[in-house]
C-alpha positions in Angstrom: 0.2 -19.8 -4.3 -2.3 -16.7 -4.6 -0.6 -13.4 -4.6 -2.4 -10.6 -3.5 -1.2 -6.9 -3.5 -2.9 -4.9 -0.8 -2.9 -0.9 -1.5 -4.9 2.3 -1.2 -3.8 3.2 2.8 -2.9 6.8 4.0 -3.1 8.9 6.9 -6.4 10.6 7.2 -8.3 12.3 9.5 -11.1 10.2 12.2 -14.4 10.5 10.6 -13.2 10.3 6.9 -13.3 7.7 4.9 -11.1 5.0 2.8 -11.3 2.6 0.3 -8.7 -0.4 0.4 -8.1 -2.5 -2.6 -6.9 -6.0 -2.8 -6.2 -7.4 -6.3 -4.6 -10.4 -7.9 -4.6 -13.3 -10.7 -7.0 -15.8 -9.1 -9.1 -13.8 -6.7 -12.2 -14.4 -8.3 -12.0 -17.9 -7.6 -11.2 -17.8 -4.1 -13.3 -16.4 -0.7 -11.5 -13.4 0.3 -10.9 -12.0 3.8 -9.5 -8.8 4.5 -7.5 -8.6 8.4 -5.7 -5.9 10.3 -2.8 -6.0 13.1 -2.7 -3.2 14.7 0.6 -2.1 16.9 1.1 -4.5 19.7 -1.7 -6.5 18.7 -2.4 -9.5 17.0 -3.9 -9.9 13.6 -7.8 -9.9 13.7 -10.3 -10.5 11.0 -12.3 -7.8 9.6 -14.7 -9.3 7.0 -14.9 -11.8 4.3 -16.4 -12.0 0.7 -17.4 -15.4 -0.4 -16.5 -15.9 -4.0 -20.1 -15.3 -5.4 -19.9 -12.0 -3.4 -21.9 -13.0 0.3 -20.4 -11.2 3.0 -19.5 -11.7 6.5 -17.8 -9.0 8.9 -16.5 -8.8 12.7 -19.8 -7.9 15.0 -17.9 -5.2 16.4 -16.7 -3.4 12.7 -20.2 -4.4 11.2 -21.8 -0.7 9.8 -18.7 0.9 9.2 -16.9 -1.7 6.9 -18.2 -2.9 3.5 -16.0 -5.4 1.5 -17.1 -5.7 -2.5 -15.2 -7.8 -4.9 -15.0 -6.3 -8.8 -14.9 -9.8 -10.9 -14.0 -7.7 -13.9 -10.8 -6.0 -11.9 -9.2 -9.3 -10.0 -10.0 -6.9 -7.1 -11.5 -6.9 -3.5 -12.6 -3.5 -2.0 -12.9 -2.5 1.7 -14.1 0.2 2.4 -14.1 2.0 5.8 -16.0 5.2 6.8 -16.5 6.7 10.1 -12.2 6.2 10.6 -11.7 6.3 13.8 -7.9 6.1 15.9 -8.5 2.8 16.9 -8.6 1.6 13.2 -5.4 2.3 12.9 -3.6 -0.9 11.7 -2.0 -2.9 8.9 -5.2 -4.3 6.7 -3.8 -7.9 4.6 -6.4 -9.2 2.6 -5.7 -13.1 2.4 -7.9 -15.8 1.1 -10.6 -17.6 3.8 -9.9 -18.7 5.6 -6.4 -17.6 5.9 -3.7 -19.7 4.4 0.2 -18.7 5.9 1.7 -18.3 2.0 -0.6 -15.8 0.9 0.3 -13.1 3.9 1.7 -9.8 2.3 3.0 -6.5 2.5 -0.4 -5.3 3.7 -1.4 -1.3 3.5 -1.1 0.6 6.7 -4.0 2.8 7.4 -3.4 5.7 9.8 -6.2 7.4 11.7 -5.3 10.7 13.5 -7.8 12.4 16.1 
């Protein structure tokens, strides 16, 4: 079983930006997707890094999200600019695609207009 640990959420303001960060033992050998839920919704894929770094994002988040792995950290990055309200969610990064064990605490980004 992977485990990840999702961090760097926060509240900011629409129109700034944020970095999330997902790191753990094993992630360089594994495609990593990061997801969000937001309230009342169900989970939804963002974008996906396949282990030699090719990405692959939702059409409708594609310009605004970039995901980046560091081999040297253990760590995936997603970074968000442009925030806006709607984004407001709990990201998870998982492996891809998803497996049920590897779900976490996820970090909650908050986006305020």
């Amino acid at each position: 079983q992977l485990q990840l640990v999702e961090s760097g959420g926060g509240l900011v303001q629409a129109g700034g930006s944020m970095r999330l960060s997902c790191a753990g033992s094993g992630i360089n050998n594994r495609a990593i997707g990061w997801y969000r839920q937001a309230p009342g919704k169900q989970r939804e894929f963002v974008a996906r890094a396949s282990i030699t770094g090719v990405t692959s994002y939702q059409d409708s988040l594609r310009g605004r999200f970039t995901i980046t792995r560091d081999y040297d950290k253990n760590t995936v990055y997603l970074q968000i600019d442009s925030l806006k309200p709607e984004d407001t969610a709990v990201y998870y990064c998982n492996t891809w695609p998803p497996n049920t064990n590897n779900w976490g605490q996820g970090t909650q980004v908050t986006v305020s207009s």
